[in-house]
C-alpha positions as CSV (number, residue, x, y, z in Angstrom):
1,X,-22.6,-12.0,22.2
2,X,-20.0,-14.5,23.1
3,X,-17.1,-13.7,25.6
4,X,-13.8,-12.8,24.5
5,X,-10.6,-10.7,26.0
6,X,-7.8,-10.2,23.6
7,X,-4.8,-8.5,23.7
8,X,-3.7,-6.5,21.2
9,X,0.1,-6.8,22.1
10,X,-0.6,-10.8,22.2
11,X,-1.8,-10.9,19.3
12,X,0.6,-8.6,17.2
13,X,3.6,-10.9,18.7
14,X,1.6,-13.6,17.8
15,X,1.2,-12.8,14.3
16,X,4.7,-11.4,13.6
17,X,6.0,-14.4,14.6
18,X,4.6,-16.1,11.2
19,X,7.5,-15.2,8.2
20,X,4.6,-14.0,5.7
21,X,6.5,-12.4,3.1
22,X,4.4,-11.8,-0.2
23,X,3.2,-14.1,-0.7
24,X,3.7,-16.8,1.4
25,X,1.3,-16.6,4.4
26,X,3.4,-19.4,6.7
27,X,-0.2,-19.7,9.0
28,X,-0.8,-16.3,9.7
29,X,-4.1,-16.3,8.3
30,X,-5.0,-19.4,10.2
31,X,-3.5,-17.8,13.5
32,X,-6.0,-14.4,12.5
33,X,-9.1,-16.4,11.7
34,X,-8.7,-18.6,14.9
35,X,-8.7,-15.6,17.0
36,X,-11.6,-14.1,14.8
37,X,-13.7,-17.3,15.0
38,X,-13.2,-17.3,18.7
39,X,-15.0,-13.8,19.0
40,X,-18.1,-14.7,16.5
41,X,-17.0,-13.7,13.1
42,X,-17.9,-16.0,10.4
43,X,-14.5,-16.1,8.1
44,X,-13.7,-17.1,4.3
45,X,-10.9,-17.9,3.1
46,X,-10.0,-17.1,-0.6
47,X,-7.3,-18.6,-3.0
48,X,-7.2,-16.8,-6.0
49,X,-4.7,-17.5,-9.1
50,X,-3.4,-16.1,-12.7
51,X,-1.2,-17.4,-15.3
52,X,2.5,-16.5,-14.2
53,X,1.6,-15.7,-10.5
54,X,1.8,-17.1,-7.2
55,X,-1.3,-18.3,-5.9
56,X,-2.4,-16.1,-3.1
57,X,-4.8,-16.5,0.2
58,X,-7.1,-13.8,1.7
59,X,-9.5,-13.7,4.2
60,X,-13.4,-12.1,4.6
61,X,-14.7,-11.9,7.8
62,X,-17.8,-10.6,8.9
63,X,-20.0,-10.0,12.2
64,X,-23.6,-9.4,11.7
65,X,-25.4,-8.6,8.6
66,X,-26.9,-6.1,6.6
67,X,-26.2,-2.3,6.3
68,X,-24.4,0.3,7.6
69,X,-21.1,-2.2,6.9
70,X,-18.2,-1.4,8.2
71,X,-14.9,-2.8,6.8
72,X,-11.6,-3.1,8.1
73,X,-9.1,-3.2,5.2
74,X,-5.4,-4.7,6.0
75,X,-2.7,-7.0,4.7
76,X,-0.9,-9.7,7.2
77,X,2.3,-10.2,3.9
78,X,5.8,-8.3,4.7
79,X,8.6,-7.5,2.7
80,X,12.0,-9.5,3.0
81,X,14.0,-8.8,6.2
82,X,16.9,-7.7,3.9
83,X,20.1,-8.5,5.8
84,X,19.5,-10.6,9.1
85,X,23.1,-9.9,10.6
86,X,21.6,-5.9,10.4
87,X,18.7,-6.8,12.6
88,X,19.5,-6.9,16.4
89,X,17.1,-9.3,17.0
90,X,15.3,-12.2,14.9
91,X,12.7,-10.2,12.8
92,X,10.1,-13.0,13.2
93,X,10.7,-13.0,17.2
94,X,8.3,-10.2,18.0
95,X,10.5,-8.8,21.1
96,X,9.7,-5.9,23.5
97,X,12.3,-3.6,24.8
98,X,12.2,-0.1,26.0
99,X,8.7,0.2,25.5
100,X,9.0,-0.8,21.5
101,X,7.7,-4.3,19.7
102,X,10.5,-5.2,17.2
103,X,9.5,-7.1,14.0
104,X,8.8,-7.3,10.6
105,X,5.4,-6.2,9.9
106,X,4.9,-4.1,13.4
107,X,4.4,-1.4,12.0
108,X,3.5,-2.5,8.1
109,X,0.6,-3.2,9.5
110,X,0.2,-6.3,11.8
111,X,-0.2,-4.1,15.2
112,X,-3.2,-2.5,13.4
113,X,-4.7,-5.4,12.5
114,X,-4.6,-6.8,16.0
115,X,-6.1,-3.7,16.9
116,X,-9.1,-3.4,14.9
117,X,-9.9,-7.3,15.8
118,X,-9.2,-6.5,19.8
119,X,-11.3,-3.4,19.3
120,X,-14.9,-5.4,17.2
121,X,-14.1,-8.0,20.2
122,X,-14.1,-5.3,22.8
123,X,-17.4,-3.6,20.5
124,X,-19.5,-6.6,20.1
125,X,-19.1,-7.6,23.5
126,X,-20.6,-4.5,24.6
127,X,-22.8,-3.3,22.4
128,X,-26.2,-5.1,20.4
129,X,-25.6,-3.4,16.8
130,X,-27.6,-3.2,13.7
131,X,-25.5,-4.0,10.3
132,X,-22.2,-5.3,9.6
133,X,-18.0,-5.3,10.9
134,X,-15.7,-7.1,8.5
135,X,-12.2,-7.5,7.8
136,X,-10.6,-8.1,4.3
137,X,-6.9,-8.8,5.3
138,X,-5.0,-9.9,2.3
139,X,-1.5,-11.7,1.7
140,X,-0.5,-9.5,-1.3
141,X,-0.5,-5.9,-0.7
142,X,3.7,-5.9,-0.5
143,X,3.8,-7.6,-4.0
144,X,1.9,-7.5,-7.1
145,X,-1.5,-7.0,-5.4
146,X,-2.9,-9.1,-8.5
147,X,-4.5,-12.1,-6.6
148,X,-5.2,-9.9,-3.2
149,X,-8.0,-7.1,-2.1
150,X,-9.1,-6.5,-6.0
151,X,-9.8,-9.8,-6.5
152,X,-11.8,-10.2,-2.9
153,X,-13.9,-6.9,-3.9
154,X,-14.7,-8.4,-7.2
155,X,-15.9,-11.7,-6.0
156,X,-17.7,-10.2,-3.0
157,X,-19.4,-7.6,-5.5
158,X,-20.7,-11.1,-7.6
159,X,-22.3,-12.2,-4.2
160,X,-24.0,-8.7,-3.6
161,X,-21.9,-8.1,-0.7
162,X,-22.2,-4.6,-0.3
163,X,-19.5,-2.8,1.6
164,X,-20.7,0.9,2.6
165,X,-17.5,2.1,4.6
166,X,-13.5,0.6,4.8
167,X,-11.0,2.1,6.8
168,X,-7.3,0.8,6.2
169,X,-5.1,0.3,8.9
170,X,-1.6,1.3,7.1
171,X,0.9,3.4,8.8
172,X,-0.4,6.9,7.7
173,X,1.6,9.2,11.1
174,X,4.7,10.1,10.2
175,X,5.7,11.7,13.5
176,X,3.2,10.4,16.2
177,X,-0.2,8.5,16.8
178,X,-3.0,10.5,15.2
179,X,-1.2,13.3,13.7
180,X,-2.4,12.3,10.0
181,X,-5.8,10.3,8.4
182,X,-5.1,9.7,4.7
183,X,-8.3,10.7,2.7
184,X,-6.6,10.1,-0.9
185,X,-3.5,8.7,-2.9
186,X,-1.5,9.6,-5.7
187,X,-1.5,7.3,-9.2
188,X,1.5,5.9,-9.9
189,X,2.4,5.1,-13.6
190,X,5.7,3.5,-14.8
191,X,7.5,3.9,-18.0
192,X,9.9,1.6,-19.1
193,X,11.6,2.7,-22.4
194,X,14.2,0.9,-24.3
195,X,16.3,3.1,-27.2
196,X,18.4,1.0,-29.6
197,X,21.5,2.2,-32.0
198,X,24.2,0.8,-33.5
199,X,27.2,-1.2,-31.4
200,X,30.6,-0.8,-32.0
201,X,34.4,0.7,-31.1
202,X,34.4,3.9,-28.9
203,X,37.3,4.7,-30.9
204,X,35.1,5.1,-34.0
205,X,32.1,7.1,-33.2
206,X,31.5,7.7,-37.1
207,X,30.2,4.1,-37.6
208,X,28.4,4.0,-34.1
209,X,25.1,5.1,-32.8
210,X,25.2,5.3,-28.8
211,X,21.6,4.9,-27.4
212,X,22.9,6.6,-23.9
213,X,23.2,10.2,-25.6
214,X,19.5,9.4,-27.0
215,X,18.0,8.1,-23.5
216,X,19.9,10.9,-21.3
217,X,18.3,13.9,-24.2
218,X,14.8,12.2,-23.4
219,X,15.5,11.4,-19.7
220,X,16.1,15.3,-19.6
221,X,13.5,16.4,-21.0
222,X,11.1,13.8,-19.0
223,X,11.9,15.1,-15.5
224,X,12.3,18.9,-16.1
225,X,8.4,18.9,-16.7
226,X,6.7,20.6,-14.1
227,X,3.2,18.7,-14.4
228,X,1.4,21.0,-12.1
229,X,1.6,22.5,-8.5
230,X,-1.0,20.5,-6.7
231,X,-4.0,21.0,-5.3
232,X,-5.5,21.9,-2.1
233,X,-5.5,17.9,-1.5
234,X,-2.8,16.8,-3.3
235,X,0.7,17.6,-3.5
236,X,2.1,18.2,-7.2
237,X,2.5,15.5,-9.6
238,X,6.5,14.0,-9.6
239,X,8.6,12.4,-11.9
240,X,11.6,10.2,-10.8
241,X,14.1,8.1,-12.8
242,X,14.7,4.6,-10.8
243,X,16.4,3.0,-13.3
244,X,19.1,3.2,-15.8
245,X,21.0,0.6,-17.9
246,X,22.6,-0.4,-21.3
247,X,23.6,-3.8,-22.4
248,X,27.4,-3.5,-22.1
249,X,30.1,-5.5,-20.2
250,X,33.0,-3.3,-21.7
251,X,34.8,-0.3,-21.4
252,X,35.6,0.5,-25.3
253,X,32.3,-0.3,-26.9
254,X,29.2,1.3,-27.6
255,X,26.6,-0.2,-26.4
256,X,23.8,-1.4,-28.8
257,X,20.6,-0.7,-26.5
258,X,19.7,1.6,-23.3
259,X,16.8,1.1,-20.7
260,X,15.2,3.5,-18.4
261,X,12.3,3.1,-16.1
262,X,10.5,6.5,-14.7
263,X,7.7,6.6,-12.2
264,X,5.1,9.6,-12.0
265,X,2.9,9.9,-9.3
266,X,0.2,12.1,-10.1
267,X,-2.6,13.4,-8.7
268,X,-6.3,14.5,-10.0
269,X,-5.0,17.4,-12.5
270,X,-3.5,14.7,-14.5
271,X,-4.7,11.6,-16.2
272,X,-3.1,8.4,-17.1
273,X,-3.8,8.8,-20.8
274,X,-2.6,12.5,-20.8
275,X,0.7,11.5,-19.4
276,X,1.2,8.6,-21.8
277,X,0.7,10.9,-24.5
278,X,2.8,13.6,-23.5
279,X,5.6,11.3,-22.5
280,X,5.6,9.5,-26.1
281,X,5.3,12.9,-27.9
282,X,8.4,13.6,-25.9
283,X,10.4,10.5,-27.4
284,X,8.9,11.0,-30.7
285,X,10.1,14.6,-31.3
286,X,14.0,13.7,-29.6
287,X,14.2,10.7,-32.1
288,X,12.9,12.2,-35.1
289,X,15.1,12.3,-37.9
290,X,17.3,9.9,-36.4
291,X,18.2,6.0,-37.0
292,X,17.4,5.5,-33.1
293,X,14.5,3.0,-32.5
294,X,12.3,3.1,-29.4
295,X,10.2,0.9,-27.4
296,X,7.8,2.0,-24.8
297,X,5.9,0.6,-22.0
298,X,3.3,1.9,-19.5
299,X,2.3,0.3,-16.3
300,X,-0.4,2.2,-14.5
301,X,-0.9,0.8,-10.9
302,X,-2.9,3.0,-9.9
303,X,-5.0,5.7,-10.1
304,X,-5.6,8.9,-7.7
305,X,-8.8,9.6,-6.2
306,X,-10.0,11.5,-3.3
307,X,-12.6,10.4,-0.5
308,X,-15.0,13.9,-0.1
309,X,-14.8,15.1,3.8
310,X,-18.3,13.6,5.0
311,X,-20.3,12.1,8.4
312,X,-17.4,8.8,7.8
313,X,-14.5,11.0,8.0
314,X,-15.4,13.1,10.6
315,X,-16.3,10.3,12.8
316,X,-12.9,9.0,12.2
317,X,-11.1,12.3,13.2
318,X,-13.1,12.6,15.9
319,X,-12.1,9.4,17.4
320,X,-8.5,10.0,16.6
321,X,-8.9,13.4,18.2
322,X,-10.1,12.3,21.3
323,X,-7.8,9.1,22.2
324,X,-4.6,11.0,21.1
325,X,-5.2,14.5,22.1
326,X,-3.8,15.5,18.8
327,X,-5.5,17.7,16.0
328,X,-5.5,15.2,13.2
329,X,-4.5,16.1,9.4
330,X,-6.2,14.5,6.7
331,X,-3.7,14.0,4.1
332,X,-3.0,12.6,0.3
333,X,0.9,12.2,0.9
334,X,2.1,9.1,0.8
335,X,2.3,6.0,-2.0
336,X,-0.3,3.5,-3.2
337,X,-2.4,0.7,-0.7
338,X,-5.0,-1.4,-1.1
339,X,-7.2,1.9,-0.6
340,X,-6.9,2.2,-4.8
341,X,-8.9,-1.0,-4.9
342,X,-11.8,0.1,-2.0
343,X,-12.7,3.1,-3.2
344,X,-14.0,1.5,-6.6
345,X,-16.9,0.0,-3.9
346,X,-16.9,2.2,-0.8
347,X,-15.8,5.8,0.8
348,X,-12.4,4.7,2.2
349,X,-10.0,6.4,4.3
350,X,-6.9,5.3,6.0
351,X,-5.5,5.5,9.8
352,X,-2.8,3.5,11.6
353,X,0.5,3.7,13.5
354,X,3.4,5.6,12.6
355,X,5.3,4.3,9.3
356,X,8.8,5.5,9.9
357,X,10.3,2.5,10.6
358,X,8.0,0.8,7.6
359,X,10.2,-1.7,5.7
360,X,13.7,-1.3,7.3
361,X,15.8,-3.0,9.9
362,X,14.6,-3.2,13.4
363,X,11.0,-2.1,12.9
364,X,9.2,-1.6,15.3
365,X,6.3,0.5,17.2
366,X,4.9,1.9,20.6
367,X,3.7,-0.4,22.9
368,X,1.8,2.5,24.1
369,X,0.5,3.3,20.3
370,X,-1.0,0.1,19.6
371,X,-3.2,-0.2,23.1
372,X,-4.1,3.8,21.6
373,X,-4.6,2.6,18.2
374,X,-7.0,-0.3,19.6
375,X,-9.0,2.6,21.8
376,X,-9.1,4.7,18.4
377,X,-10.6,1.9,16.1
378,X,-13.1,1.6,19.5
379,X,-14.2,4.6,19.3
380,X,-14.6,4.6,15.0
381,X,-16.5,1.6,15.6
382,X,-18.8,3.2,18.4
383,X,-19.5,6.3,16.6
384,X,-19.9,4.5,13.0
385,X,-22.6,2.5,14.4
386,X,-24.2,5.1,16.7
């Protein structure tokens, strides 16, 4: 066991300071397997690449071998700062005040990666182990996730790498440290449809076709479903409309063609191919017997699953329990993360710092939270491998 003292404030600071929005990494994965290497953990890096995507880097880490394996799932990429003059300090500076750590990414989710690597330091310093700690941190989990954590899984899968536990450090409290442990997700399927008619003078309706009176009767329709009422995991299945447009720069003509694009997250009482079908049944009977044409388009990102309550997820409240004080939730609120891809390989659950500041200006976390988040991961670690 070699000798190593990190701290996790250090090393958050050290890695906001690196601009990684998806998918540029700017040398934060070099700045995360330095301090990785430093403890024992043998790294791999990972470029992978498709046709009309950015290439993307992600790294596997791992201390000791064989089974029980226990990953750590994360993502080191941010989102854009939106408007610097907004921020009160440099987003990429990493400052402390009052107690909070200011920065993009402190809370989505480079404090809990610092964590987890302070806490196996802090573990394998102390403890001889049987089996295996690793640490898939991707730089796409803010944008399309295509090159990221699926694409790691698959190729570690090829090598017989077999993962038998991930926990994912996003920001799953929504009020304080250890108040929820996410144990599921939603899917989330997008729908972009596209309704064309016939252009011409408002003034002349008779010789027009308007593809907004078409789109708003189907729009209707769409979101005044009531898919279900949830489950005793899940919350119900929703529908919201997040975009609308027509292809029209003036204020006397009808418009040719009309988009919309809808997002359902569902849970487990629905299915991707049940809601494709009942959301093009739903177009088809509004434009039958009418000149309107329609094109439709399904994206499914993801799809919802559900990690059973077991030995792994009580061990993980149990830790929570104890370094917080708090009686922990386990919850399926919440949109998608890189969980979707784990639990194709693994059980999965997800614990990290609170998200409300996730993704706007000035975010930022306890001081306090992180040094608890770092004794909760501890204490997963210590009872995982008990």
């Amino acid at each position: 066991m070699s000798e190593s003292l990190i701290d996790p404030i250090e090393l958050t600071q050290s890695l906001i300071t690196h601009p990684s929005v998806t998918p540029n990494d700017e040398g934060v994965l070099k700045t995360l397997q330095d301090q990785l290497e430093k403890i024992g953990f043998q790294c791999t890096r990972m470029l992978f690449e498709e046709p009309d995507t950015k290439p993307v880097d992600n790294l596997f880490a791992t201390y000791g071998s064989g089974s029980p394996h226990l990953c750590f799932g994360g993502h080191t990429d941010v989102v854009p700062v939106g408007n610097l003059s907004s921020w009160t300090n440099d987003p990429f500076d990493a400052v402390i005040k009052d107690g909070n750590l200011y920065g993009r990414g402190a809370a989505d989710m480079k404090s809990a990666i610092a964590a987890f690597t302070t806490a196996a330091s802090n573990f394998v310093n102390e403890v001889d182990f049987k089996g295996t700690i690793s640490l898939l941190i991707t730089n796409d989990e803010e944008g399309p996730a295509i090159n990221g954590t699926k694409k790691v899984l698959e190729e570690l899968a090829k090598k017989n790498v077999k993962i038998d536990s991930c926990i994912v450090g996003e920001p799953t409290c929504p009020s304080q440290l250890g108040d929820m442990i996410k144990i599921g997700r939603r899917g989330s399927l997008t729908t972009n449809i596209s309704i064309t008619g016939i252009q011409g003078h408002v003034a002349y309706p008779q010789w027009t076709l308007n593809p907004i009176d078409a789109l708003t009767k189907v729009l209707k329709k769409i979101v005044d479903l009531e898919l279900d009422s949830g489950t005793d995991d899940f919350p119900p299945s929703n529908i919201e409309i997040v975009k609308i447009n027509a292809d029209n720069t003036a204020d006397n003509v009808v418009p040719q063609s009309a988009t919309a694009q809808i997002n359902i997250r569902y849970n487990v009482l629905q299915s991707e191919e049940g809601l494709i079908k009942l959301i093009n049944n739903i177009i088809k009977e509004e434009l039958s017997d009418t000149d309107y044409k329609s094109k439709i388009e399904f994206k499914n990102s993801a799809q919802p699953f559900l990690t059973k309550k077991s030995d792994f997820t009580s061990k993980i409240k149990e830790a929570v329990d104890s370094v917080t004080g708090l009686n922990s939730e386990f919850s399926t609120t919440g949109g998608t993360s890189d969980a979707r891809f784990f639990k194709d390989y693994c059980e999965v659950a997800e614990f990290g710092l609170v998200g409300s500041s996730a993704h706007q200006v000035d975010e930022h976390v306890r001081v306090e939270d992180i040094e608890k988040l770092t004794k909760v991961y501890e204490e997963i670690i210590k009872k995982y491998f008990s």
